[in-house]
C-alpha positions as CSV (number, residue, x, y, z in Angstrom):
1,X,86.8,107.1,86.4
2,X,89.5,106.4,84.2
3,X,92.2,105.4,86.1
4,X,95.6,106.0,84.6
5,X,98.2,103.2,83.4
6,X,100.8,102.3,86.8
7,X,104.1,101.1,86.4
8,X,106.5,100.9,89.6
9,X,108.4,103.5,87.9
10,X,105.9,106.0,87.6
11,X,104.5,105.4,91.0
12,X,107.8,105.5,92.7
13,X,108.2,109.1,90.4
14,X,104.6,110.5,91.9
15,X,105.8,109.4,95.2
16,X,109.1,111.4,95.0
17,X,107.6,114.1,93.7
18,X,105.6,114.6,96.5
19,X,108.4,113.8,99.0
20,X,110.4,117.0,96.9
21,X,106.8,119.1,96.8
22,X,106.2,118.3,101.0
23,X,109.4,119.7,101.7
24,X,109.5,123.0,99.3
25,X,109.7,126.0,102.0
26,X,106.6,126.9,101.5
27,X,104.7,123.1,102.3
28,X,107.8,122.9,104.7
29,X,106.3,126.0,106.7
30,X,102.6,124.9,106.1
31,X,103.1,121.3,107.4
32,X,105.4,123.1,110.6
33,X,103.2,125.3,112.0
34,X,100.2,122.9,111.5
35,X,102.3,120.2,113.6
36,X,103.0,122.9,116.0
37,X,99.4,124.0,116.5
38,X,98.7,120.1,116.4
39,X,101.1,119.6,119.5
40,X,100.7,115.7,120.0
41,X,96.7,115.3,120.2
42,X,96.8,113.0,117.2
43,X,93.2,113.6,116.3
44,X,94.5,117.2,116.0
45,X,96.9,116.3,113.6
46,X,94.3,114.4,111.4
47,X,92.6,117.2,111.5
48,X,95.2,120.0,110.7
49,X,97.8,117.7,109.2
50,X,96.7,115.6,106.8
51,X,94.5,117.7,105.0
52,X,97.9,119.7,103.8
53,X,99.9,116.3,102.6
54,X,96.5,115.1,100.9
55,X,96.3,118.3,99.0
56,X,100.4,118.7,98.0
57,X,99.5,114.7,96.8
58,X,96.6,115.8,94.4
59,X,98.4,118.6,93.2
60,X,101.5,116.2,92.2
61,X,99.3,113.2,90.9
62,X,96.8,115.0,88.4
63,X,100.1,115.3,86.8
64,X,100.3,111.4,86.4
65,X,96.7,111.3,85.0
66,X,95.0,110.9,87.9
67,X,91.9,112.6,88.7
68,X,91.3,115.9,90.8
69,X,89.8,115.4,94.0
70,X,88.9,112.6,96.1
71,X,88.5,110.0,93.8
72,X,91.5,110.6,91.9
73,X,93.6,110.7,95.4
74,X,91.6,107.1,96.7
75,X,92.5,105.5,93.6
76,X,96.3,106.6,93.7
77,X,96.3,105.6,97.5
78,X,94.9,102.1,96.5
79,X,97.6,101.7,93.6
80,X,100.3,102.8,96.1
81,X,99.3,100.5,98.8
82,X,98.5,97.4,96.2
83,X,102.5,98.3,95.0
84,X,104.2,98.6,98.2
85,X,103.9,94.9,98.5
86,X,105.6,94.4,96.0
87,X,108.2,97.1,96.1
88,X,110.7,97.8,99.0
89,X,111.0,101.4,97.5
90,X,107.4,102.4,96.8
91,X,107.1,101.1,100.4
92,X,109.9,103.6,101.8
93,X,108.3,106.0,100.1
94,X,105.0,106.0,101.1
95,X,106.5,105.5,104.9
96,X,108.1,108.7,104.1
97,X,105.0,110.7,103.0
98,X,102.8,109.2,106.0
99,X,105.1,110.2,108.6
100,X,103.8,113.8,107.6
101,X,100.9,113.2,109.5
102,X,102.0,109.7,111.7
103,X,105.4,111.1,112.8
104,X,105.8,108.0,114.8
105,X,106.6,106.0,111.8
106,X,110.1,108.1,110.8
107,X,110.7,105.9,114.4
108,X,110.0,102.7,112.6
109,X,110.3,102.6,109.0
110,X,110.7,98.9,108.7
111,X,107.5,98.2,110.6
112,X,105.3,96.4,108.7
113,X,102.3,98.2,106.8
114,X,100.7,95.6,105.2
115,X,96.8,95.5,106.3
């Protein structure tokens, strides 16, 4: 796989686009009525949920050279997660995308993600 060249700037671009693409009306309306037919079974919501912010992220990221599909979305994910470390705004960011489908984080932002 040939995974594309990451700067902080580019990554923190990809991860606002995707913030901007998850709330268009349209993902806005996807993502609401999933959540609703979720409720707050958060297996549900793993289910139903994240399968609409993965997709919005791979349609965003093959326009930064990643790759379609799984791989391309694992390899971003990796490069996002390496970054965050290192980056209080790649961090926000990607606290911000994941509370798509972990709403308990928008509660605690400034938890610590690190694994």
């Amino acid at each position: 796989m040939a995974v594309p060249e990451v700067t902080i700037e580019t990554l923190k671009a990809a991860m606002t686009n995707i913030v901007t693409a998850l709330n268009t009306p349209e993902n806005a309306q996807k993502l609401s009525e999933a959540k609703e037919r979720s409720g707050n079974d958060v297996l549900k919501m793993m289910q139903i949920v994240f399968p609409i912010v993965m997709q919005v992220q791979m349609d965003v990221i093959k326009n930064y050279g990643y790759p379609e599909g799984r791989e391309g979305i694992t390899c971003f994910v990796q490069q996002v997660r390496k970054l965050e470390l290192m980056n209080a705004e790649i961090r926000q960011l990607n606290t911000q995308v994941r509370s798509y489908f972990l709403p308990w984080l928008k509660d605690n932002s400034a938890m610590d993600l690190s694994p």
